[in-house]
C-alpha positions as CSV (number, residue, x, y, z in Angstrom):
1,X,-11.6,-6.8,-27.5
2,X,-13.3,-3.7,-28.1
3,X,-13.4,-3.3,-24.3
4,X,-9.5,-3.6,-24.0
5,X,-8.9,-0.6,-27.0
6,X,-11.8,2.0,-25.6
7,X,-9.5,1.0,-22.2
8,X,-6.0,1.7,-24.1
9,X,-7.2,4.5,-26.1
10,X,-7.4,6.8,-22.6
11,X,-3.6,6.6,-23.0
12,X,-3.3,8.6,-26.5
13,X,-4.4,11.6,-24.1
14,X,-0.8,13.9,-24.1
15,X,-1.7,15.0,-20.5
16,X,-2.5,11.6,-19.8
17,X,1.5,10.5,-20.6
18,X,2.8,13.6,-18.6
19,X,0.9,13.0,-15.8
20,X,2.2,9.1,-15.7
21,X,5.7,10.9,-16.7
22,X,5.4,13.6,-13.3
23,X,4.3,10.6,-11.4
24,X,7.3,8.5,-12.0
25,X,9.5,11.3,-11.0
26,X,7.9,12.1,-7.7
27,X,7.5,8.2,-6.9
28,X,11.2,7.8,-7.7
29,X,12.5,10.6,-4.9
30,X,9.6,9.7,-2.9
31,X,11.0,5.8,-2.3
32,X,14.6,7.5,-2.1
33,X,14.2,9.5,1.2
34,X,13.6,7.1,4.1
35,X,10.4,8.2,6.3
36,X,8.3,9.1,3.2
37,X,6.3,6.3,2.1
38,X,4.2,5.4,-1.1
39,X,0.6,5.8,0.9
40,X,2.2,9.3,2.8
41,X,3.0,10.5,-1.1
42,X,0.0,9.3,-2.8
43,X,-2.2,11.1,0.2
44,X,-0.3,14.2,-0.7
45,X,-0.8,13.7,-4.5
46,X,-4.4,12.9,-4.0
47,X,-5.3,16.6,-3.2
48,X,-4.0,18.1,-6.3
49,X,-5.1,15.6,-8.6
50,X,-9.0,15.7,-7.5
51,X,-9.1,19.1,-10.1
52,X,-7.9,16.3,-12.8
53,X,-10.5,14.2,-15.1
54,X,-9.9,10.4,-13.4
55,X,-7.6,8.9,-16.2
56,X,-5.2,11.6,-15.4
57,X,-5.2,11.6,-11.7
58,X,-4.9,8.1,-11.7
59,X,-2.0,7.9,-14.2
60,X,-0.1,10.7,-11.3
61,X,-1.3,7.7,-8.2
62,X,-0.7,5.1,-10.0
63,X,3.0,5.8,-11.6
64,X,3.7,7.0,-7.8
65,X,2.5,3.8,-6.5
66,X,4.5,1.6,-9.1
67,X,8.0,3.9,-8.3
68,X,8.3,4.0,-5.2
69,X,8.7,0.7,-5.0
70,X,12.0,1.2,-7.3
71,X,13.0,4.2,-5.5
72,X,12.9,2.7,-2.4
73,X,15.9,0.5,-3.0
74,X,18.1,3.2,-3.2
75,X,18.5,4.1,0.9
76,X,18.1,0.7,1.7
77,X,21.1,-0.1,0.0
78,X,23.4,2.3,0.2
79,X,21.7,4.2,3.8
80,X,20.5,0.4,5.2
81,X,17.6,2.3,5.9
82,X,14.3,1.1,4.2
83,X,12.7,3.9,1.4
84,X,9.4,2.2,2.3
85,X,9.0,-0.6,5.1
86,X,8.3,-2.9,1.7
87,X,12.0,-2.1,1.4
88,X,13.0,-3.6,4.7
89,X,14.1,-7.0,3.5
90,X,16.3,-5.1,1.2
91,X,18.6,-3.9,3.6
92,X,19.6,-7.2,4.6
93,X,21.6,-8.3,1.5
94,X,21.2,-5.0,-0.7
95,X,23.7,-2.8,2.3
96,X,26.3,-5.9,3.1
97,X,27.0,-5.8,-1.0
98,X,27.3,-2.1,-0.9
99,X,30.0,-2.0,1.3
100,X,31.9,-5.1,-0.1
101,X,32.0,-3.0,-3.3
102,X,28.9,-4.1,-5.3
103,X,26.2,-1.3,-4.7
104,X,25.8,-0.7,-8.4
105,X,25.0,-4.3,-9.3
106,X,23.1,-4.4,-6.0
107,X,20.3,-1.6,-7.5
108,X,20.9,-3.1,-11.2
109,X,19.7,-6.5,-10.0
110,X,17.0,-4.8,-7.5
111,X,15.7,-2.7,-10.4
112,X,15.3,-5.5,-13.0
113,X,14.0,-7.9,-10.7
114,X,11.3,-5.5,-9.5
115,X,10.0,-4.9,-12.9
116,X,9.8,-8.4,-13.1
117,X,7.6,-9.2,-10.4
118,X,5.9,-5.6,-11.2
119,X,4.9,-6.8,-14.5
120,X,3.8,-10.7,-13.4
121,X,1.7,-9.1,-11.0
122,X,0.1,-6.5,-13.1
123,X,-0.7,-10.1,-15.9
124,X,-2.9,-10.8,-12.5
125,X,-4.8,-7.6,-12.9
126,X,-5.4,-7.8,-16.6
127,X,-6.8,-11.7,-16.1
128,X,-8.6,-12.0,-12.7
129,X,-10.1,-9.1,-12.3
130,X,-13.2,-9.0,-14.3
131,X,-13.8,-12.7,-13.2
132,X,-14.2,-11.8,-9.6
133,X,-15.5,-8.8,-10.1
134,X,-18.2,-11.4,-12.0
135,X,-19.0,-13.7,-9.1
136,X,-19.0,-10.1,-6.8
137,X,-21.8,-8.8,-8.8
138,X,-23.4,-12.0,-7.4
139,X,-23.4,-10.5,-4.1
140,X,-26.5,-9.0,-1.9
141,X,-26.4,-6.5,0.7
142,X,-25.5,-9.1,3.7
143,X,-22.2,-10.7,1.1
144,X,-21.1,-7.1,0.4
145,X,-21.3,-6.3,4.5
146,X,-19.2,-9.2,5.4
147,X,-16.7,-8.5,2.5
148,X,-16.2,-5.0,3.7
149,X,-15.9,-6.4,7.1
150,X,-13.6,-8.9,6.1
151,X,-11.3,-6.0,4.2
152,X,-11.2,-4.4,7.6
153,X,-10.3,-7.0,9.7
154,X,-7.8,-8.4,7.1
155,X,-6.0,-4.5,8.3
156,X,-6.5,-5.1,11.6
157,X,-4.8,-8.9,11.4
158,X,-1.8,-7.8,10.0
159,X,-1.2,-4.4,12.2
160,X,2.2,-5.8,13.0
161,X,0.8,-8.0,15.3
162,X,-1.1,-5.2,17.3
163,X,-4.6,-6.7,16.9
164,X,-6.4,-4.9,20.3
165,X,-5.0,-1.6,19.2
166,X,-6.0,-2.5,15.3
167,X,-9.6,-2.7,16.6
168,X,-9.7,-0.2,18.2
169,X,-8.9,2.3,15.3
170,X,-10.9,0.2,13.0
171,X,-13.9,1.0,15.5
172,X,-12.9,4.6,15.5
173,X,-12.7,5.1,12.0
174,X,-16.2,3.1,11.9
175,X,-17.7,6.2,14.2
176,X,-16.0,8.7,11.9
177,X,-17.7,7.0,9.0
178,X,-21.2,7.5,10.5
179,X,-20.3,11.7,10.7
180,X,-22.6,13.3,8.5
181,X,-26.5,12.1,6.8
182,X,-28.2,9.0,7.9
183,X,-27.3,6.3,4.5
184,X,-31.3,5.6,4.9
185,X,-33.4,7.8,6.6
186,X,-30.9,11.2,5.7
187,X,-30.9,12.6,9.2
188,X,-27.6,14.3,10.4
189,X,-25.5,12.6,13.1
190,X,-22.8,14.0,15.2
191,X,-21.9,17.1,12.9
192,X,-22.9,19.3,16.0
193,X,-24.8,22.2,13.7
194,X,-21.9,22.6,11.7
195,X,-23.1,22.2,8.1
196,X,-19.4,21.2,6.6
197,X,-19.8,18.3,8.2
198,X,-23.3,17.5,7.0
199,X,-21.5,15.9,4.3
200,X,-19.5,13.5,6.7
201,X,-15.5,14.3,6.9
202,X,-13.2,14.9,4.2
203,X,-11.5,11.4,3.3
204,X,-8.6,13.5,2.1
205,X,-8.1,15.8,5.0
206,X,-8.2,12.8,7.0
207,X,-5.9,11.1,5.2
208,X,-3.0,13.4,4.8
209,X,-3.4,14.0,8.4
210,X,-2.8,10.6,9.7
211,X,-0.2,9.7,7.5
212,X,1.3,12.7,6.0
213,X,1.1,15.2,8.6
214,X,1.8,12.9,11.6
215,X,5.1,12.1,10.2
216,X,5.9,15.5,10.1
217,X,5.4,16.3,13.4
218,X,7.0,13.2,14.1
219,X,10.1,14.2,12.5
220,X,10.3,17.6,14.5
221,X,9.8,16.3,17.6
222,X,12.8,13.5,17.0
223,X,15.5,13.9,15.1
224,X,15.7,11.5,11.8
225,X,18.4,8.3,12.7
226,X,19.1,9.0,9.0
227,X,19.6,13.0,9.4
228,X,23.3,12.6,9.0
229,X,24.0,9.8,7.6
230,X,26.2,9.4,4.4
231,X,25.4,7.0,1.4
232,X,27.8,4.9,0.3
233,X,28.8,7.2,-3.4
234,X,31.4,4.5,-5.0
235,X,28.8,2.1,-6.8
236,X,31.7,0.2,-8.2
237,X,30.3,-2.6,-11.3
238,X,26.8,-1.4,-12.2
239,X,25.7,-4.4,-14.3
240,X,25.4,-8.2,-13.2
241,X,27.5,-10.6,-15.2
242,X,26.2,-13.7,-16.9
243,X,26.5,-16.0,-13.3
244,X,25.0,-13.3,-11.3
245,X,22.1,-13.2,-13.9
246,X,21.4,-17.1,-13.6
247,X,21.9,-16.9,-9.2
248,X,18.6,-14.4,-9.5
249,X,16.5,-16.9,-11.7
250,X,15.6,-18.9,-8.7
251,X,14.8,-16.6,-5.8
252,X,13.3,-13.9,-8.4
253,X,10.9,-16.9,-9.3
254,X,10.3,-17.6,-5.9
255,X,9.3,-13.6,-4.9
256,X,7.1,-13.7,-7.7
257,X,5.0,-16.7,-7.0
258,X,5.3,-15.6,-3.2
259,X,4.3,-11.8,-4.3
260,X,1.4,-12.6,-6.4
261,X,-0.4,-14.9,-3.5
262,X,0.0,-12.0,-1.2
263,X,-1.3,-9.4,-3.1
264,X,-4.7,-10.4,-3.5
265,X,-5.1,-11.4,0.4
266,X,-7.1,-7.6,1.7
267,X,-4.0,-5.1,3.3
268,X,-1.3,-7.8,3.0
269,X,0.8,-5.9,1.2
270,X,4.4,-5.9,-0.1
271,X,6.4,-5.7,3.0
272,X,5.0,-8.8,4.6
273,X,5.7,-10.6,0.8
274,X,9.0,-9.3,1.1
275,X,9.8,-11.0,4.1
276,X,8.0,-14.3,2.8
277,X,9.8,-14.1,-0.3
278,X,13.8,-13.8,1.4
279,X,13.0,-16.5,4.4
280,X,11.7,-18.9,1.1
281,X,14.4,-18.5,-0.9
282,X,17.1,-18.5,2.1
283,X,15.6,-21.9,2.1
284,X,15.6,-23.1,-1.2
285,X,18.7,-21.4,-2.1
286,X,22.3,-23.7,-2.2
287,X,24.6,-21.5,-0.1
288,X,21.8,-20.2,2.5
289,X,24.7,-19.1,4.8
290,X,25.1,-16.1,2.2
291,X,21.7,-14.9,3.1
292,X,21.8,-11.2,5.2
293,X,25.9,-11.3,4.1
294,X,25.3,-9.7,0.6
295,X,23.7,-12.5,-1.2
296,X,22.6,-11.2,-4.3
297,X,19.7,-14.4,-4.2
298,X,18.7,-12.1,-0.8
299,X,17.8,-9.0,-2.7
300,X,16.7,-10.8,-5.7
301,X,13.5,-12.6,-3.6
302,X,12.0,-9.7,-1.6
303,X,12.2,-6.9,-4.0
304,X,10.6,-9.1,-6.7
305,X,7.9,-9.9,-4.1
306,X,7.0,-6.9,-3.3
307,X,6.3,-5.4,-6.3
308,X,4.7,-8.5,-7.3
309,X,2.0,-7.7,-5.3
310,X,0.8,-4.2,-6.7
311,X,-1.3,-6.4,-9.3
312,X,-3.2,-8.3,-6.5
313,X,-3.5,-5.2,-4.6
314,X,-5.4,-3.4,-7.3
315,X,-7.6,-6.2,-8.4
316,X,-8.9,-6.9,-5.0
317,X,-9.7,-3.3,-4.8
318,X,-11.8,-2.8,-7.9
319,X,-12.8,-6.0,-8.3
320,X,-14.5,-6.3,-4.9
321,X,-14.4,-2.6,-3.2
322,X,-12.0,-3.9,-0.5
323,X,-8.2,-1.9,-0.4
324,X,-5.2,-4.9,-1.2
325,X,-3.5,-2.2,0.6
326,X,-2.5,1.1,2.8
327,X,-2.2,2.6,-0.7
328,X,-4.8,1.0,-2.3
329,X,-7.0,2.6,0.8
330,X,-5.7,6.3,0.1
331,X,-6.6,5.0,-3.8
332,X,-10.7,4.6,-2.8
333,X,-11.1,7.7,-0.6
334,X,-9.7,9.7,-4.6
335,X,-12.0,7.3,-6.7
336,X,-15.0,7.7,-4.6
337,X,-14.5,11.8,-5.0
338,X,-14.1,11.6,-8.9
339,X,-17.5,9.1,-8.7
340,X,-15.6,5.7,-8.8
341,X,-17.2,3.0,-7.0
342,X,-14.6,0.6,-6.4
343,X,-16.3,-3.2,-6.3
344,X,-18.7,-5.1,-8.9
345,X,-20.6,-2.6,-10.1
346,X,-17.2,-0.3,-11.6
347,X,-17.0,-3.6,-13.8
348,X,-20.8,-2.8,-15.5
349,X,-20.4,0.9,-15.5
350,X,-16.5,1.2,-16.8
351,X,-15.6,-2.4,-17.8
352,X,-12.9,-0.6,-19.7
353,X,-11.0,1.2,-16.7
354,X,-9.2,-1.9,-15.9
355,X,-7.1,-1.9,-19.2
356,X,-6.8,1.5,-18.9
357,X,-5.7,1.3,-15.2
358,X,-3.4,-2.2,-16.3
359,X,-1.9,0.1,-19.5
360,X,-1.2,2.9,-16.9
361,X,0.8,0.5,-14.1
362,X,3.0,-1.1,-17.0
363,X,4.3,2.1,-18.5
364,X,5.0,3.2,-15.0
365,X,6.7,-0.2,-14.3
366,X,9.0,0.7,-17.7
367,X,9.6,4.0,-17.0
368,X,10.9,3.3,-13.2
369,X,13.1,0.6,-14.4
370,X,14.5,3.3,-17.1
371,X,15.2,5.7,-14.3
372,X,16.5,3.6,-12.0
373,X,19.1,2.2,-14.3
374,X,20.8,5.8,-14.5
375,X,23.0,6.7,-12.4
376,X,21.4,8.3,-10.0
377,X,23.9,10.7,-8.0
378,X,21.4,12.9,-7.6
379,X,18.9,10.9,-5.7
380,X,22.1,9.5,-4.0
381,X,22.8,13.4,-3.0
382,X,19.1,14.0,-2.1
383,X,19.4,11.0,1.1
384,X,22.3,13.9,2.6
385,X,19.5,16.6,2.6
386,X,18.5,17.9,6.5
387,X,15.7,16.0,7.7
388,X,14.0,19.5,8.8
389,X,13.6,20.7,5.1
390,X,12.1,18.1,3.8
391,X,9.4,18.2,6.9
392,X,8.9,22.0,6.0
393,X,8.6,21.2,2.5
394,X,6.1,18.4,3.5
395,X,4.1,20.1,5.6
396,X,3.4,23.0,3.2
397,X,2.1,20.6,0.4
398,X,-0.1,18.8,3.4
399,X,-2.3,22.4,3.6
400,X,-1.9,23.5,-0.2
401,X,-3.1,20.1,-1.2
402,X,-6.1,19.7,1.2
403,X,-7.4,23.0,0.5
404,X,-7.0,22.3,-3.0
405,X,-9.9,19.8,-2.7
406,X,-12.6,21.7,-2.0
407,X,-11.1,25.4,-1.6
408,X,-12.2,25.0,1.9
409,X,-10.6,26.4,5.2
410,X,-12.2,23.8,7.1
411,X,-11.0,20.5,5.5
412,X,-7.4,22.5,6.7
413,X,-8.5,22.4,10.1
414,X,-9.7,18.9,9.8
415,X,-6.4,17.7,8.8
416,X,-4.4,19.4,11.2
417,X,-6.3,18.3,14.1
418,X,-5.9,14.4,12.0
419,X,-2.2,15.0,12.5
420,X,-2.2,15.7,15.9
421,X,-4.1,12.4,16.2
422,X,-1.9,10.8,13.7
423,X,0.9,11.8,15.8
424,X,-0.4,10.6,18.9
425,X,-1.2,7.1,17.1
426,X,2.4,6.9,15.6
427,X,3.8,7.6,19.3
428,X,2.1,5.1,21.1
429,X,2.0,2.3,18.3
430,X,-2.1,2.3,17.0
431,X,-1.6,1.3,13.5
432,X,-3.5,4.1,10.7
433,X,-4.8,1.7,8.2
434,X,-7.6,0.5,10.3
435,X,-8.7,4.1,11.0
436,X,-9.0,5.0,7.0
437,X,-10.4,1.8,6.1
438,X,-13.3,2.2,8.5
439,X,-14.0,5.7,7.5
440,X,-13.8,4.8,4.2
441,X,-15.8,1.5,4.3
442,X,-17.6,2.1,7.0
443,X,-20.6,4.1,5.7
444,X,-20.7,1.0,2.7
445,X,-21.1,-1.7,5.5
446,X,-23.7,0.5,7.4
447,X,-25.8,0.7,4.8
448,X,-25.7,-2.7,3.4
449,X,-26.5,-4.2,6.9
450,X,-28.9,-2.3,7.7
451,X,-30.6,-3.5,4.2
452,X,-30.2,-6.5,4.9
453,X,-31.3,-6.4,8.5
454,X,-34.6,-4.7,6.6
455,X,-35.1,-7.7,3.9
456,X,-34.1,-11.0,5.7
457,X,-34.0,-10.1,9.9
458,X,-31.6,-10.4,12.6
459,X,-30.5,-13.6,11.0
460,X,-29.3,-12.2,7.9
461,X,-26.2,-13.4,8.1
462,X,-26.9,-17.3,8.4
463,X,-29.0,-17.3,5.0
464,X,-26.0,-16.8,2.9
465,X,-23.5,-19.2,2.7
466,X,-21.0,-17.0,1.4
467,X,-21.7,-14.2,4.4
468,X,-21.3,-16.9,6.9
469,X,-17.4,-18.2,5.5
470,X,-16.9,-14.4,5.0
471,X,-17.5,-13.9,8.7
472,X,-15.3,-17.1,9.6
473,X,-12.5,-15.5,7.6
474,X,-13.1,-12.2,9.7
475,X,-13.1,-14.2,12.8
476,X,-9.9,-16.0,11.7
477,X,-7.4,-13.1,10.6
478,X,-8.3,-11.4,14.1
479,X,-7.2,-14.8,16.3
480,X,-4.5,-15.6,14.1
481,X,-1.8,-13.7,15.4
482,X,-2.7,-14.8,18.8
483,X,-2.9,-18.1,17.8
484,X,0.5,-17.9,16.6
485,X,2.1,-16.4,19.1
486,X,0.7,-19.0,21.7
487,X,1.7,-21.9,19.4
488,X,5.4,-20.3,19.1
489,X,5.6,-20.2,22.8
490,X,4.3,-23.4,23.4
491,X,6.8,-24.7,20.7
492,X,10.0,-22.8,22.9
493,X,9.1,-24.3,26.0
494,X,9.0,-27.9,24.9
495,X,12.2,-26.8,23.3
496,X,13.4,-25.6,26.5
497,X,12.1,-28.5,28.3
498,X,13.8,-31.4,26.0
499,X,17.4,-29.4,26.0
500,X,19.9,-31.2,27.4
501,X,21.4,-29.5,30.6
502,X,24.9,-28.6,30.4
C-alpha cells in the first residue's frame, strides 16, 4: 500500500499534470492527421523531454501514447484513411456510417469504447506486472539472452508477414548495437577514431530518423493520397441511443478480451488486435452481413481492441525489458537515457513507478475521451491542411529535438543519414521495428550471452529449461507465418480440387 501512494504521490507534481495535459493535446492531432503515427510522435517527443525529470517526461510519452489511439479515429472515419495503422479496422464500419449520416455517433461510440478497453487494459498493468516482473527477477544471464531474443524475433514474426526482410534489419540493428565499448572487456569497435561514437549511437537520433524523418522524405517525394481530400463536416446525431448502447456491449466485450491477450504477446500490438477483434465479433455478432456496411458492432470491436492492448504492452516492457510494441521500443531507448532499466530489476529499484506509470495512462485515457467528445471541427479542419506543411513542420522538430539531447551537431548528422536509410527501408518494404529493437536490445543480449557462455559453456543454453522453451518460442514466431501461408495454400487447392466443374 505504501508502495501504491509513494507511486500516486508523483502525480501532485503541477508540471507533472501539464505535461500529461500537453501530451493529450499533441496525441490527439497527432492520431488526427493520417501518416503521423503514435511511435513517429513519441520519437519526436522523446528529444525534448530527455531535459525533463522521468515522471514528467513520461506523463508527455505516455498521454501521447494513450491519445493517439482516440485521435486516430477521427480520419478514419470521416477521411477512410487510418490516423494510425491500429486505426485500420476502423475504416471499415466507422466511414460507411459517416456517409449514411451517422459520423457523430460513429466517433461517440469509437471514443467511449476505446476508453473502455484503454482502462481494462491498463487493470492488466496495475495487477500483472509486479508478478512477472517476480518470476523475471528469477532469471540468469542465459533466461535474460533468450528473452531479449525472443522480444526480437516476436518484431520480426509479425513484420506484416515479411520475415526474410524482418531479419535482416533485426541483424542490422544487432551490428549497430555493438558500435561503441566492448560490454566486457571495454575496447572500442567500429567507431573508426571518432570519439562520439565511443559511446555507441544515439538511440534517439536513430530513432527519429527511421521513423520520423523517413516519412518525411517520403511525403516529398510522393504526394499524400489524403493531400486533398475533404472530411465529411455534417456529423449529424452525436450521441448513441439506448439500442445502439446495448448493440456495442457484445463486440466491445469481445475487443477487450481479444485486446488484452494481444497486448502482452512482445510487438503484437494494437493493429493486429484490431483486426482479431472485428473478424471475432463479425462472427459472433447476429446480423454479420452488416459488418464493413456501417455496423456500429464493426467499430465497436477493433477500436476497443486496440486500445485494450496499451496495458499489455507496457507490462511486458517493464516487467521483463522486452517492447509490447513499436512504441513501447521508442519508450526504452528514453528510459534507458533518464537511467531506467526496463525488466526485473526496475521492480527492486522503483517498485513504485508502475502506479505512478498506471496513475499517468488512466488520466490520459479520461482526458482523451473528454476531448474527443467535443466537437472537434478544428481537428476536422486540421485533416484539409497541405501535406507539404506538415512535412516542413515535421522535419524541423526532427533536428531541434535531436540536438536537444545532447546539444550535439553530430547526433544531427546521425539522424539524417537514419532517414535516408529510413527512407530507403519504407520504399522497398524492410519493416523499422526490428532495426530499433536490435540496437536497443542488442548490446543487453551481448552481454548476457557472453556471461553466460563465461559461467556454464557452449551449452549454456540446454541447462535452463526456461532458455530452451524461450528459444522454441523464438524458433516458432519466425516459421509461423510461413507455416501459415503454406497451410492456406494447401487448404485453396484442395478447395480448388473438390469444386465442382461448371
Amino acid at each position: 500500500m505504501s508502495t501504491m501512494l509513494t507511486g500516486l504521490e508523483a502525480l501532485a507534481d503541477p508540471v507533472v499534470i501539464l505535461c500529461l495535459i500537453l501530451g493529450t493535446l499533441l496525441g490527439t492531432l497527432v492520431g488526427a492527421v493520417p501518416g503521423i503515427t503514435a511511435t513517429m510522435a513519441v520519437a519526436l517527443a522523446a528529444g525534448f523531454t530527455l531535459t525533463l525529470d522521468p515522471v514528467p517526461g513520461l506523463a508527455v510519452l505516455l498521454s501521447i501514447y494513450v491519445a493517439a489511439q482516440f485521435g486516430d479515429r477521427v480520419p478514419a472515419i470521416l477521411v477512410n484513411t487510418p490516423g494510425t495503422p491500429a486505426s485500420i479496422p476502423t475504416t471499415f464500419d466507422g466511414y460507411p456510417m459517416a456517409q449514411s449520416g451517422r459520423a457523430g455517433v460513429a466517433l461517440t461510440s469509437s471514443a467511449l469504447v476505446s476508453a473502455i478497453g484503454g482502462l481494462a487494459g491498463i487493470m492488466i498493468l496495475i495487477f500483472f506486472a509486479q508478478p512477472v516482473a517476480e518470476i523475471a527477477l528469477r532469471f540468469g544471464p542465459i533466461e535474460l539472452f533468450t528473452l531479449v531474443l525472443f522480444g526480437l524475433t516476436m518484431m520480426v514474426g509479425v513484420s506484416g508477414g515479411k520475415v526474410a526482410k524482418g531479419l535482416a534489419m533485426g541483424a542490422f540493428g544487432l551490428f549497430l548495437g555493438t558500435i561503441g565499448r566492448d560490454p566486457i572487456s571495454g575496447e572500442a569497435r567500429f567507431t573508426f577514431g571518432i570519439n562520439e561514437l565511443s559511446s555507441g549511437l544515439s538511440f534517439i537520433a536513430v530513432i527519429i530518423g527511421v521513423f520520423g524523418l523517413a516519412e518525411v522524405f517520403n511525403r516529398f517525394i510522393e504526394s499524400s493520397p489524403t493531400a486533398d481530400a475533404k472530411p465529411i463536416t455534417q456529423l449529424g446525431r452525436w450521441w448513441p441511443n439506448r439500442q445502439e448502447g446495448r448493440e456495442m456491449i457484445k463486440p466491445t466485450g469481445i475487443g477487450t478480451g481479444v485486446g488484452a491477450a494481444v497486448g502482452v504477446v512482445p510487438a503484437a500490438g494494437g493493429d493486429i488486435a484490431g483486426i482479431i477483434a472485428w473478424d471475432q465479433a463479425r462472427r459472433a455478432s447476429k446480423h454479420p452481413e452488416k459488418f464493413g456496411k456501417g455496423s456500429l458492432e464493426g467499430v465497436a470491436a477493433p477500436d476497443s481492441a486496440s486500445t485494450a492492448t496499451m496495458g499489455g504492452a507496457v507490462t511486458t516492457t517493464l516487467a521483463l525489458g522486452v517492447p509490447g510494441d513499436s512504441v513501447m521500443a521508442v519508450m526504452i531507448g528514453s528510459m534507458i537515457v533518464w537511467g531506467l532499466r526496463p525488466g526485473p530489476e526496475l521492480f527492486t529499484q522503483q517498485p513504485d513507478l508502475v502506479f505512478t506509470i498506471s496513475a499517468i495512462m488512466i488520466l490520459a485515457v479520461f482526458a482523451a475521451l473528454a476531448l474527443s467528445l467535443v466537437r472537434m471541427q478544428g481537428v476536422i479542419k486540421l485533416l484539409t491542411l497541405p501535406s507539404t506543411v506538415l512535412s516542413v513542420v515535421i522535419l524541423i522538430f526532427c533536428m531541434v529535438g535531436t540536438y536537444a539531447v545532447q546539444n550535439n551537431v553530430f547526433d544531427v548528422l546521425i539522424m539524417l543519414v537514419f532517414g535516408v536509410i529510413g527512407l530507403g527501408m519504407k520504399r522497398w518494404g524492410f519493416p523499422a521495428g526490428p532495426l530499433v529493437l536490435g540496437l536497443i536490445l542488442g548490446p543487453l543480449a551481448e552481454s548476457n550471452l557472453r556471461r553466460a557462455l563465461l559461467i556454464d559453456g557452449p551449452f549454456a543454453i540446454f541447462h535452463s529449461p526456461i532458455a530452451t522453451a524461450l528459444l522454441a518460442l523464438s524458433l516458432l514466431a519466425l516459421c509461423a507465418p510461413t507455416i501459415l501461408r503454406f497451410l492456406k495454400g494447401r487448404s485453396a487447392r484442395r478447395a480448388e480440387e473438390h469444386s465442382p466443374v461448371r
